[in-house]
mmCIF file of the C-alpha atoms, coordinates in Angstrom:
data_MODEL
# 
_entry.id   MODEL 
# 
loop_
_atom_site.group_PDB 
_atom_site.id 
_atom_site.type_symbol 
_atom_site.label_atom_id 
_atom_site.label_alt_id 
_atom_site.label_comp_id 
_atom_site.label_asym_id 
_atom_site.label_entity_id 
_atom_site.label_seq_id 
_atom_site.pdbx_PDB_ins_code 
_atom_site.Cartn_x 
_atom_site.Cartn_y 
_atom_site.Cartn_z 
_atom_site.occupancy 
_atom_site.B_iso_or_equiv 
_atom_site.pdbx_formal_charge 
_atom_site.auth_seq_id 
_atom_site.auth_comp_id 
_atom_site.auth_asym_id 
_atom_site.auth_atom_id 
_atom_site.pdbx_PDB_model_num 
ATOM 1   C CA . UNK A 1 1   ? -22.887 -85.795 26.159  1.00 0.00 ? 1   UNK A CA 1 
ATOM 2   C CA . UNK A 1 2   ? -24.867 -82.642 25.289  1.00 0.00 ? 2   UNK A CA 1 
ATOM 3   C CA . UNK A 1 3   ? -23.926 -79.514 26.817  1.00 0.00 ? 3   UNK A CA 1 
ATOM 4   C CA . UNK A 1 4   ? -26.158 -77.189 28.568  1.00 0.00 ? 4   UNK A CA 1 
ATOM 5   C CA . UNK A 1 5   ? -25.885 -73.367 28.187  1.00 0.00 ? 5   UNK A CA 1 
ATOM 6   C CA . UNK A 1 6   ? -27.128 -71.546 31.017  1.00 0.00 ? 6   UNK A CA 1 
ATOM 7   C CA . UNK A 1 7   ? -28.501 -68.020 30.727  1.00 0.00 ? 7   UNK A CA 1 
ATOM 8   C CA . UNK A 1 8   ? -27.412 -65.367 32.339  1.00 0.00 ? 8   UNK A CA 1 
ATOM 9   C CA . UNK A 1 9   ? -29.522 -63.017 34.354  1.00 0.00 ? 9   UNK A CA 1 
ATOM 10  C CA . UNK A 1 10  ? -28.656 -59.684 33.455  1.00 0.00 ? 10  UNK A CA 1 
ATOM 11  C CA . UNK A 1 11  ? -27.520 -57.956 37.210  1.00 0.00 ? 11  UNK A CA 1 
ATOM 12  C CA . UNK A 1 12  ? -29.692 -55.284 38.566  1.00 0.00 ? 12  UNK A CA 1 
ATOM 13  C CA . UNK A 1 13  ? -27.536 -52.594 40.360  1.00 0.00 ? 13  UNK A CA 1 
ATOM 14  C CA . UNK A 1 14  ? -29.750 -49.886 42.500  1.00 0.00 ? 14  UNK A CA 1 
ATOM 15  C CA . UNK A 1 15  ? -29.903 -46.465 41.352  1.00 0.00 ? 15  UNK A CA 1 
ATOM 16  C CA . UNK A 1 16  ? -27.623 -44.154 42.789  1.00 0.00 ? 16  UNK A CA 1 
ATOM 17  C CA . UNK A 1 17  ? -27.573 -40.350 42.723  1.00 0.00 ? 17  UNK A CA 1 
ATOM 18  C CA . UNK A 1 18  ? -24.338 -39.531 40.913  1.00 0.00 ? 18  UNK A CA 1 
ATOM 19  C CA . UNK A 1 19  ? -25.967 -42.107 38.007  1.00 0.00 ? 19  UNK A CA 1 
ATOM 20  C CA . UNK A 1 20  ? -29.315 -39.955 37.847  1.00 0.00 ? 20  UNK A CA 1 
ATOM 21  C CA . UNK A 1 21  ? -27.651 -37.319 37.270  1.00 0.00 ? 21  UNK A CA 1 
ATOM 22  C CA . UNK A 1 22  ? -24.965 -38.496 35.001  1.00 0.00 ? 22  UNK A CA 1 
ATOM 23  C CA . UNK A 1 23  ? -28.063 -39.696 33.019  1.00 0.00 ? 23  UNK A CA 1 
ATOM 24  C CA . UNK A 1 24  ? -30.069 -36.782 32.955  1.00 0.00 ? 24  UNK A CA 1 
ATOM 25  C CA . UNK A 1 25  ? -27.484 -34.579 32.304  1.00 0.00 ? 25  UNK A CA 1 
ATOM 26  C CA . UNK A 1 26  ? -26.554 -33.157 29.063  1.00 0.00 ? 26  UNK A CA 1 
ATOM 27  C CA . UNK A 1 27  ? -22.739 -33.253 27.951  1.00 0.00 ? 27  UNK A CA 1 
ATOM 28  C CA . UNK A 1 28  ? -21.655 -29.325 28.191  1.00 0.00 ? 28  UNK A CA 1 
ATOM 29  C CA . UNK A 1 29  ? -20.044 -27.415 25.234  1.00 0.00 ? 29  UNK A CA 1 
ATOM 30  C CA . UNK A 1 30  ? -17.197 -24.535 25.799  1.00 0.00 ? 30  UNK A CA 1 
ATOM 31  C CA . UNK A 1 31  ? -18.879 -21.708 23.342  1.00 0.00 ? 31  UNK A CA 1 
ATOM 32  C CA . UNK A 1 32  ? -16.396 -19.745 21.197  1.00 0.00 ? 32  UNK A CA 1 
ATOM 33  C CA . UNK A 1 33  ? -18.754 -17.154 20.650  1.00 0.00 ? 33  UNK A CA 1 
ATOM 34  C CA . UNK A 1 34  ? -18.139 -13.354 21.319  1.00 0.00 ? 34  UNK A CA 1 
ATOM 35  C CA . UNK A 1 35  ? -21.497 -12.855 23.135  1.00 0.00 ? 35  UNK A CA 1 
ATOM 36  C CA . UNK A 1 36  ? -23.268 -16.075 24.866  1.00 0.00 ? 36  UNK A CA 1 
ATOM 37  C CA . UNK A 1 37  ? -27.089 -16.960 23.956  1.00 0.00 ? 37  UNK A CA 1 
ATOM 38  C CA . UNK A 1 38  ? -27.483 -16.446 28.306  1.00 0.00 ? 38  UNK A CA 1 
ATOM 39  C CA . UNK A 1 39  ? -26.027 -13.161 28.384  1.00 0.00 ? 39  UNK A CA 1 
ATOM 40  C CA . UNK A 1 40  ? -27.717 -11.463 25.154  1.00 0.00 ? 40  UNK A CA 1 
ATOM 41  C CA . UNK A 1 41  ? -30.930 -9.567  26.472  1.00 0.00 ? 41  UNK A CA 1 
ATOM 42  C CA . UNK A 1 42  ? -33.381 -7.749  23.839  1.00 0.00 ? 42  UNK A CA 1 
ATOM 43  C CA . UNK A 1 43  ? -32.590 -3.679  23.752  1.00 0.00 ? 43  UNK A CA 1 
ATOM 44  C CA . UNK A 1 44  ? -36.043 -2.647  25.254  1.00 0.00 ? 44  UNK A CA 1 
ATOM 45  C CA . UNK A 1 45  ? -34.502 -4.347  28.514  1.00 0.00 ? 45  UNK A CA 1 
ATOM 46  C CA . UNK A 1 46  ? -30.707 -2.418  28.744  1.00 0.00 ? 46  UNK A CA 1 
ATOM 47  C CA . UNK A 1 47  ? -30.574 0.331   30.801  1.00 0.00 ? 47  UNK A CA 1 
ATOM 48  C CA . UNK A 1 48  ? -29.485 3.776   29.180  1.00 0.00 ? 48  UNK A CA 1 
ATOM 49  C CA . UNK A 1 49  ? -25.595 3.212   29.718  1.00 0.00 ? 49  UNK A CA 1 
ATOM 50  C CA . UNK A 1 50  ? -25.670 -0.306  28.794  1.00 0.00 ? 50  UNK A CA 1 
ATOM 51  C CA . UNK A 1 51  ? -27.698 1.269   25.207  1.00 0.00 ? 51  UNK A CA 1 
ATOM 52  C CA . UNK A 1 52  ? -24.368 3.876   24.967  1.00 0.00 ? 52  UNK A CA 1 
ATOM 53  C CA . UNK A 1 53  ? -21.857 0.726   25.525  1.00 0.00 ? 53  UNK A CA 1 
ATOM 54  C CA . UNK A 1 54  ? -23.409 -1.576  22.542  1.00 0.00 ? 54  UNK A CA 1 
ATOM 55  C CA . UNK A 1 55  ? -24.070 1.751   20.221  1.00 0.00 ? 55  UNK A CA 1 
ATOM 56  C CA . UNK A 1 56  ? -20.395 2.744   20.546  1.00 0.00 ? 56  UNK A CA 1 
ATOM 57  C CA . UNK A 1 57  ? -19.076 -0.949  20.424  1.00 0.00 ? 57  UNK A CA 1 
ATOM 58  C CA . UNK A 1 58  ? -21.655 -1.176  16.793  1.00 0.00 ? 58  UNK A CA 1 
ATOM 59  C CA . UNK A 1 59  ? -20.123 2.038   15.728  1.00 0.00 ? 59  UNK A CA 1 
ATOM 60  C CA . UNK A 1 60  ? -16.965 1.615   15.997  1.00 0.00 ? 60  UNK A CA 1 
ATOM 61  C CA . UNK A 1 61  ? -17.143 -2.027  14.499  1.00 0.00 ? 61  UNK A CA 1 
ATOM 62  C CA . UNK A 1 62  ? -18.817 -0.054  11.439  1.00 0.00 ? 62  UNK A CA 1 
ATOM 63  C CA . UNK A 1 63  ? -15.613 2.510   11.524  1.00 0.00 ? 63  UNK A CA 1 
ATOM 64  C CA . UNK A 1 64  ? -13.122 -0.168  11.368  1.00 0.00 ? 64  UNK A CA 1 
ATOM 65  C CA . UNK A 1 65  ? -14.983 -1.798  8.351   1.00 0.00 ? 65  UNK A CA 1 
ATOM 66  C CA . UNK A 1 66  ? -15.606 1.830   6.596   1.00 0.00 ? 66  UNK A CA 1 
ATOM 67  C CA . UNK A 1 67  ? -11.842 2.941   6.986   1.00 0.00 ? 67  UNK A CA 1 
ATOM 68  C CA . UNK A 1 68  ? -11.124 -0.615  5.783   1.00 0.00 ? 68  UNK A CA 1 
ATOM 69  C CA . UNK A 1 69  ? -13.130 -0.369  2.394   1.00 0.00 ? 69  UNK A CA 1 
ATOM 70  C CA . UNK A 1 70  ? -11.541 3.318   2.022   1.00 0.00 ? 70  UNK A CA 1 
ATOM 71  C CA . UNK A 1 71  ? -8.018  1.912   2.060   1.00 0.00 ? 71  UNK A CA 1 
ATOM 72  C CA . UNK A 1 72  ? -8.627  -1.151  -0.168  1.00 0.00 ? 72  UNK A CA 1 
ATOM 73  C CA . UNK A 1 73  ? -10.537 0.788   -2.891  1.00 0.00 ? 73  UNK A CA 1 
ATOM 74  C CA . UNK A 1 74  ? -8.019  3.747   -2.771  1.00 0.00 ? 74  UNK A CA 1 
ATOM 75  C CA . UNK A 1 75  ? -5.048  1.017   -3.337  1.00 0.00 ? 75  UNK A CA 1 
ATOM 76  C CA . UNK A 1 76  ? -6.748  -0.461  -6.534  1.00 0.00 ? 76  UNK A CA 1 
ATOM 77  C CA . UNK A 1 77  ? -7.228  3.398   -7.855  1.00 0.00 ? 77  UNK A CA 1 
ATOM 78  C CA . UNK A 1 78  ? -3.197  3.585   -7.717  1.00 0.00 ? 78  UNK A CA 1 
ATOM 79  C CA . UNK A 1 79  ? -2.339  0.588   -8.344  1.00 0.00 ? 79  UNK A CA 1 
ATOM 80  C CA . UNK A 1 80  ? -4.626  0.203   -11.793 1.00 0.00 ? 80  UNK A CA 1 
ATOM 81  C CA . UNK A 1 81  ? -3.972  4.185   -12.392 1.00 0.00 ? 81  UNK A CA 1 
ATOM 82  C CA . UNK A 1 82  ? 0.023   3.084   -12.157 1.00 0.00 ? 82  UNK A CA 1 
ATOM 83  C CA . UNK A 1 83  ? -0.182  0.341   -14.166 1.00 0.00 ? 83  UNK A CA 1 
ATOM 84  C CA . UNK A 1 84  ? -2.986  1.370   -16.677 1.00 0.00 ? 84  UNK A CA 1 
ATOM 85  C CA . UNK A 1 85  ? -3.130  4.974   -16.632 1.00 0.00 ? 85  UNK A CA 1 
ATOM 86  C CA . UNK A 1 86  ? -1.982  6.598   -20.095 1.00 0.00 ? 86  UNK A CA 1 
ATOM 87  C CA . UNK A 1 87  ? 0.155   9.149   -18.192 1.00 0.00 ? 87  UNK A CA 1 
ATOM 88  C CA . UNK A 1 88  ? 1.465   6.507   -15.957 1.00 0.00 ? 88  UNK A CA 1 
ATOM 89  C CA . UNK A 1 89  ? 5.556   5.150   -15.758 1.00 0.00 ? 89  UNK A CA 1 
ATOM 90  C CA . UNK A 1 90  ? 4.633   2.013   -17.332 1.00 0.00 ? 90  UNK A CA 1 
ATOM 91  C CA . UNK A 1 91  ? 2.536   3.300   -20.626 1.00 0.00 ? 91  UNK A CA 1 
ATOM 92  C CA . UNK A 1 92  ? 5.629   6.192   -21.412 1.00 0.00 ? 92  UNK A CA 1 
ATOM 93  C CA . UNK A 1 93  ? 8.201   3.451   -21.026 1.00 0.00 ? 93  UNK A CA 1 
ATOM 94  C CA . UNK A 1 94  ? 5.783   1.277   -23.550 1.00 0.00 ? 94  UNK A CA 1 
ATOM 95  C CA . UNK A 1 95  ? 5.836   4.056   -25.436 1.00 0.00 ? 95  UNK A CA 1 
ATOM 96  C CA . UNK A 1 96  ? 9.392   4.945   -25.952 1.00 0.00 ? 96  UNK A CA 1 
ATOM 97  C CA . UNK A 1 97  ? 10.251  1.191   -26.497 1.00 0.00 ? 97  UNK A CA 1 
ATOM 98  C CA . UNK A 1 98  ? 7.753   1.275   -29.269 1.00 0.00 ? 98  UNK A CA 1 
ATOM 99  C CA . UNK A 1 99  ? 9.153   3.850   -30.487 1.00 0.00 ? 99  UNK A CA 1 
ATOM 100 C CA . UNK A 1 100 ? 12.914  2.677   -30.578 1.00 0.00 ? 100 UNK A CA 1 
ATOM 101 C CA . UNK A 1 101 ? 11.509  -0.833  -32.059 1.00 0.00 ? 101 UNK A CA 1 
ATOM 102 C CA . UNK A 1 102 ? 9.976   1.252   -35.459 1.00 0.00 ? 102 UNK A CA 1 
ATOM 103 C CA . UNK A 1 103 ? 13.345  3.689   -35.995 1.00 0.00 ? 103 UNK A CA 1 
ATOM 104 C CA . UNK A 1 104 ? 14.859  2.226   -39.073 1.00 0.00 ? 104 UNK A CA 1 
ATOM 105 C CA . UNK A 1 105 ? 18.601  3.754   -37.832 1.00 0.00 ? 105 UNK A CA 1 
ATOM 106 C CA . UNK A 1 106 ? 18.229  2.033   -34.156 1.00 0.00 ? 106 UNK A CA 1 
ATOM 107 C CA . UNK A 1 107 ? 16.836  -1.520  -35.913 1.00 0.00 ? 107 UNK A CA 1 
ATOM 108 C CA . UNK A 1 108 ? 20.171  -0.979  -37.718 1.00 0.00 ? 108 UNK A CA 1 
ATOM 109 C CA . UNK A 1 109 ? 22.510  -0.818  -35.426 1.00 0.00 ? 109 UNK A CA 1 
ATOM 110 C CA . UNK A 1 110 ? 20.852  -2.739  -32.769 1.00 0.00 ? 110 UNK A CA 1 
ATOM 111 C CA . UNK A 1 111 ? 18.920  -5.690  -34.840 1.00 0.00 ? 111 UNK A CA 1 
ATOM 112 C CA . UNK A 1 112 ? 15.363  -7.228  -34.475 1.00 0.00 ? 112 UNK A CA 1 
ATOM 113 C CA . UNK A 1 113 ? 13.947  -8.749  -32.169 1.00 0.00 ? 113 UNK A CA 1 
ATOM 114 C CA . UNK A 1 114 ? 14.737  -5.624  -29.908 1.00 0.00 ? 114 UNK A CA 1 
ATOM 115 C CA . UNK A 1 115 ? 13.822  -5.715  -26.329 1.00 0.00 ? 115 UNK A CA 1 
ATOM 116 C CA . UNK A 1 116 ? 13.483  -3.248  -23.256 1.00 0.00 ? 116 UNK A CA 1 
ATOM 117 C CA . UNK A 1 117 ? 14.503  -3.792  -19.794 1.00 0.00 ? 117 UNK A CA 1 
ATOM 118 C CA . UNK A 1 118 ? 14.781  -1.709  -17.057 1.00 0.00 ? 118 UNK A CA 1 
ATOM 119 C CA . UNK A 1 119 ? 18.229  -1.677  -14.899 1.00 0.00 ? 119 UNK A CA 1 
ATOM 120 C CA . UNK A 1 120 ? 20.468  -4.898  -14.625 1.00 0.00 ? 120 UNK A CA 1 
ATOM 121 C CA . UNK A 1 121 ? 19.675  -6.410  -10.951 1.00 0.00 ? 121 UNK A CA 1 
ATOM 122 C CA . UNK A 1 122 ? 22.730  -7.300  -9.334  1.00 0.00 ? 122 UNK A CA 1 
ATOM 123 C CA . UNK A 1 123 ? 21.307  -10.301 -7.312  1.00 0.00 ? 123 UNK A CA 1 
ATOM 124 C CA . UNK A 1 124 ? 20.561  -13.097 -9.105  1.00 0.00 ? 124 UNK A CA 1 
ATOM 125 C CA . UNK A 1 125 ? 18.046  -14.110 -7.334  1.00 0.00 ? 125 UNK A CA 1 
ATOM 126 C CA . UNK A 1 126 ? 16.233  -11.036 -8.374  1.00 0.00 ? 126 UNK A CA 1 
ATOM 127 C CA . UNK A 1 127 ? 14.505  -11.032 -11.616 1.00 0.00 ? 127 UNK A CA 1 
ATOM 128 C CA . UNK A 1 128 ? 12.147  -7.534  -11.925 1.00 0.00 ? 128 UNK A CA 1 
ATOM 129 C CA . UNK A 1 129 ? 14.155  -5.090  -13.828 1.00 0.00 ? 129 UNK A CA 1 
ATOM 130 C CA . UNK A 1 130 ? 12.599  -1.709  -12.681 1.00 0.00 ? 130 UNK A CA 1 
ATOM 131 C CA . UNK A 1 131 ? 12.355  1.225   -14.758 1.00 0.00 ? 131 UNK A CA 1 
ATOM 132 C CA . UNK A 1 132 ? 14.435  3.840   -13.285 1.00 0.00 ? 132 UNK A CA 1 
ATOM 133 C CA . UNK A 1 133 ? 12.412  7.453   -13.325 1.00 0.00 ? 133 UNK A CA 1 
ATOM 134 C CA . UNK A 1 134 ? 12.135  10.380  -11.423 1.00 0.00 ? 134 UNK A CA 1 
ATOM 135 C CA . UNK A 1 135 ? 9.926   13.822  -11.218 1.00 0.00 ? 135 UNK A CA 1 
ATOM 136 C CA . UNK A 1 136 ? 12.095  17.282  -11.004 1.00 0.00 ? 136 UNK A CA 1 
ATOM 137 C CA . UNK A 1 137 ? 10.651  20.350  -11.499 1.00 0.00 ? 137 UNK A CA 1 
ATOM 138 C CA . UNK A 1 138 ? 13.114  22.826  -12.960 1.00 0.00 ? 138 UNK A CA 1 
ATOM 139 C CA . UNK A 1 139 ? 13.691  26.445  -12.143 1.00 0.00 ? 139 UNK A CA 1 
ATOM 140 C CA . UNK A 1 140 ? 10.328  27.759  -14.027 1.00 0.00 ? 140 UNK A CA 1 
ATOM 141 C CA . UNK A 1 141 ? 8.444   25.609  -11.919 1.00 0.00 ? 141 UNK A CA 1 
ATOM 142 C CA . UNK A 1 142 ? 7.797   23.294  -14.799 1.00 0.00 ? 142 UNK A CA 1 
ATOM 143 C CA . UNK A 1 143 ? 7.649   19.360  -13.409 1.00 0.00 ? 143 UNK A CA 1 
ATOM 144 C CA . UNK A 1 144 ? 9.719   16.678  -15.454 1.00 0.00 ? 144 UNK A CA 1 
ATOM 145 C CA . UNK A 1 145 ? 10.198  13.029  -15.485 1.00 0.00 ? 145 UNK A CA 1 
ATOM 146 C CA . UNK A 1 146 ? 13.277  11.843  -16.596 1.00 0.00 ? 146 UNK A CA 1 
ATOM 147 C CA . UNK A 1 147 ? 13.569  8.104   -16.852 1.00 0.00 ? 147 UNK A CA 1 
ATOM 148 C CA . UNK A 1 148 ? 16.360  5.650   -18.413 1.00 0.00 ? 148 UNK A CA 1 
ATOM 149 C CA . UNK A 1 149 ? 15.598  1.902   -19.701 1.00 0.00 ? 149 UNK A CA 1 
ATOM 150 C CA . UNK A 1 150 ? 18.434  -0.488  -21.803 1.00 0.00 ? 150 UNK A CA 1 
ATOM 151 C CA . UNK A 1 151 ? 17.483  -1.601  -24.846 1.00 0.00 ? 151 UNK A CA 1 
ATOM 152 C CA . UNK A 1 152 ? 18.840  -4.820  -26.466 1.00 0.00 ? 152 UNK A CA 1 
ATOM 153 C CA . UNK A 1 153 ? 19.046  -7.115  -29.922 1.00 0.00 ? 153 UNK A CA 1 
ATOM 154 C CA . UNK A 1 154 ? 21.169  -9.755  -31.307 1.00 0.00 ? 154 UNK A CA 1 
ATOM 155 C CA . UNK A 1 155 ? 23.763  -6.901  -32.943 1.00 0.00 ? 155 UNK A CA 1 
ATOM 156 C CA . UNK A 1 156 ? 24.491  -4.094  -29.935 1.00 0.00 ? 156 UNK A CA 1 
ATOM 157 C CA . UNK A 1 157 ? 22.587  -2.633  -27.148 1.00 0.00 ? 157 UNK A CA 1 
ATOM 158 C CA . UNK A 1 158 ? 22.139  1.423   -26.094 1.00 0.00 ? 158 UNK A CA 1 
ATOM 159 C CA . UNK A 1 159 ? 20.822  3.213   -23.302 1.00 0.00 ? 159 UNK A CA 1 
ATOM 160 C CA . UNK A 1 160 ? 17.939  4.931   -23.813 1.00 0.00 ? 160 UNK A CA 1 
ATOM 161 C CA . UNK A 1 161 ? 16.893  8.563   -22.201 1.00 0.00 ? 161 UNK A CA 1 
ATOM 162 C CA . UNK A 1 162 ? 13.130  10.360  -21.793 1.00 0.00 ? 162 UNK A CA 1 
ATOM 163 C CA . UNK A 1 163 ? 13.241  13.903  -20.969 1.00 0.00 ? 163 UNK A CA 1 
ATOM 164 C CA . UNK A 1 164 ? 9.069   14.995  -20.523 1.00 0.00 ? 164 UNK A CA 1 
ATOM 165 C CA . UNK A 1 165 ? 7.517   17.634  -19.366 1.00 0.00 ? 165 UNK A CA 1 
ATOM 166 C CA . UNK A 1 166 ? 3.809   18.386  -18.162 1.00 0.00 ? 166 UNK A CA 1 
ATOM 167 C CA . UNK A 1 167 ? 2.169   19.874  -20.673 1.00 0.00 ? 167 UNK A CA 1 
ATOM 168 C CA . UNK A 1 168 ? -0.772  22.896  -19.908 1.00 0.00 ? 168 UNK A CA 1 
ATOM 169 C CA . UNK A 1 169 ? -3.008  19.909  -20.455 1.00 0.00 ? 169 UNK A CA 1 
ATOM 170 C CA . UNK A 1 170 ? -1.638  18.130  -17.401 1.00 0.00 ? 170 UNK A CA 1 
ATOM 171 C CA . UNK A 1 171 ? -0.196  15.139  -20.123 1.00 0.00 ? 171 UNK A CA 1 
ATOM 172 C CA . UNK A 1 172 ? 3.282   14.310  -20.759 1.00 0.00 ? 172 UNK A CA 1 
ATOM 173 C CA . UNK A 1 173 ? 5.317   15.598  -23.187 1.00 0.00 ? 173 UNK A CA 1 
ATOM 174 C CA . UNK A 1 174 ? 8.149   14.235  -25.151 1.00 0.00 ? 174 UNK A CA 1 
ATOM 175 C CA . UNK A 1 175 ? 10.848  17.183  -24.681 1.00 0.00 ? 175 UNK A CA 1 
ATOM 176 C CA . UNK A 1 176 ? 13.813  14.493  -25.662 1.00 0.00 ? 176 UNK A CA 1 
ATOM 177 C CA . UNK A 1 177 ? 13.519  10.822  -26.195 1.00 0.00 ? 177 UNK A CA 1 
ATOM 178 C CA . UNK A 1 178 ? 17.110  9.048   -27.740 1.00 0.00 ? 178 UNK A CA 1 
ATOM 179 C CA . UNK A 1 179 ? 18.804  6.246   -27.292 1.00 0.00 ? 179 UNK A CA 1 
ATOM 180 C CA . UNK A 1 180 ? 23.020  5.663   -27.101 1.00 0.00 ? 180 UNK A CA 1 
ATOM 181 C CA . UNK A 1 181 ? 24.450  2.988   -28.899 1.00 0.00 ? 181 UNK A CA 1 
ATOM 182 C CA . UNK A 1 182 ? 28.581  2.310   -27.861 1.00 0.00 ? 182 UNK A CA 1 
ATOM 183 C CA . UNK A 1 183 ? 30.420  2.356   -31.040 1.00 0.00 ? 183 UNK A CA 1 
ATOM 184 C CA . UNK A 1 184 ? 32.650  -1.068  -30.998 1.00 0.00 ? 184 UNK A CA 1 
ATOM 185 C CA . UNK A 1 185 ? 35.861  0.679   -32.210 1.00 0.00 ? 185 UNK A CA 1 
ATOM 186 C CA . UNK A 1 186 ? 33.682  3.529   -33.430 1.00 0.00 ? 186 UNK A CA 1 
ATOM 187 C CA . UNK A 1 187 ? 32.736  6.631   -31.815 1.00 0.00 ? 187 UNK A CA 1 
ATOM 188 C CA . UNK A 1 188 ? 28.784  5.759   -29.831 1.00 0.00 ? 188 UNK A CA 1 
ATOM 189 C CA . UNK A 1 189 ? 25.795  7.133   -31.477 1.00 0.00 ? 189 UNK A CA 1 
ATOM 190 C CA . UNK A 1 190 ? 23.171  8.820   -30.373 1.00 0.00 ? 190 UNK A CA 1 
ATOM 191 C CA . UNK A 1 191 ? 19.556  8.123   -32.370 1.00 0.00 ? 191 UNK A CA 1 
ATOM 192 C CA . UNK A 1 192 ? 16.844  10.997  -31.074 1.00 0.00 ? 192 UNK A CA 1 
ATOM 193 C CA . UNK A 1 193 ? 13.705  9.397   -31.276 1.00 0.00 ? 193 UNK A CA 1 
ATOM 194 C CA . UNK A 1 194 ? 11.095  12.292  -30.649 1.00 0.00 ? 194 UNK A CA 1 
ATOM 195 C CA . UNK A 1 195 ? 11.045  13.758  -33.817 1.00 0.00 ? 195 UNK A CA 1 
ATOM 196 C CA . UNK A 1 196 ? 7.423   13.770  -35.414 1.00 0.00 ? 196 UNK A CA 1 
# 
């Protein structure tokens, strides 16, 4: 027996006003902008203290993003003058490492491969050994930076010393530079290292 499909009539349904509109309507957007498209009007239509309120507003956006610029530029001048400036902490403690690591009497007593630390962190979880230095300026006015960094090899290790002082020039100048070695049953040495 064959079987008969009957088709279905699609059913009409008469129009209604909330379905025109739903229809005709576009779906709506909440905008995330700062000023809407609506609201924006061209600067030939403002009135004079509606002009004063979006100059000021401009200006000081343009403040905010000048002092901004000034602060990040003057932070890379100290930060590369610190790190690569020839009178900086860093280069004098470069320096007086290099020299320790080419006096024949410290190489003795200390050995080779000599390293240079700053001052043993008491944390553990702390690694950065930092250079311990300070500026003074004695009683003629003159300004000094005295500064103290460890040096170490597979024999000993000593304590080294800079004593500089600003030169007419404005540069640092070596006024003592040594290094103390502990004596192990002997009597600790002291190696100067500034003399040219």
């Amino acid at each position: 027996m064959p079987v008969h499909r009957v088709a279905r009539q699609p059913v009409s349904r008469p129009l209604t006003t909330s379905t025109c509109v739903r229809a005709q309507a576009p779906p709506t957007r909440k905008r995330s902008s700062l000023i809407s498209q609506e609201t924006a009007q061209q600067w030939k239509d403002l009135t004079p203290t509606q002009k004063v309120a979006a100059a000021s507003k401009a200006s000081f956006n343009f403040t905010v993003i000048g002092v901004g610029v000034a602060l990040t530029a003057g932070l890379v001048y100290v930060v590369s003058t610190e790190l690569f400036g020839s009178q900086s902490s860093t280069n004098i403690f470069s320096d007086a490492l290099e020299r320790a690591r080419h006096n024949e009497e410290l190489i003795t007593l200390i050995g080779e491969p000599m390293k240079g630390h700053g001052a043993p962190s008491r944390s553990r979880m702390r690694r950065n050994r930092r250079i311990q230095y300070q500026m003074v300026d004695d009683q003629q006015g003159n300004e000094h930076l005295l500064m103290k960094f460890y040096v170490e090899g597979p024999l000993s290790e000593g304590t080294g010393m800079v004593d500089m002082v600003k030169g007419d020039g404005g540069k640092w100048v070596y006024r003592q530079l040594y290094v103390d070695v502990p004596g192990q049953g002997y009597p600790s040495r002291r190696i100067h290292l500034n003399k040219d």
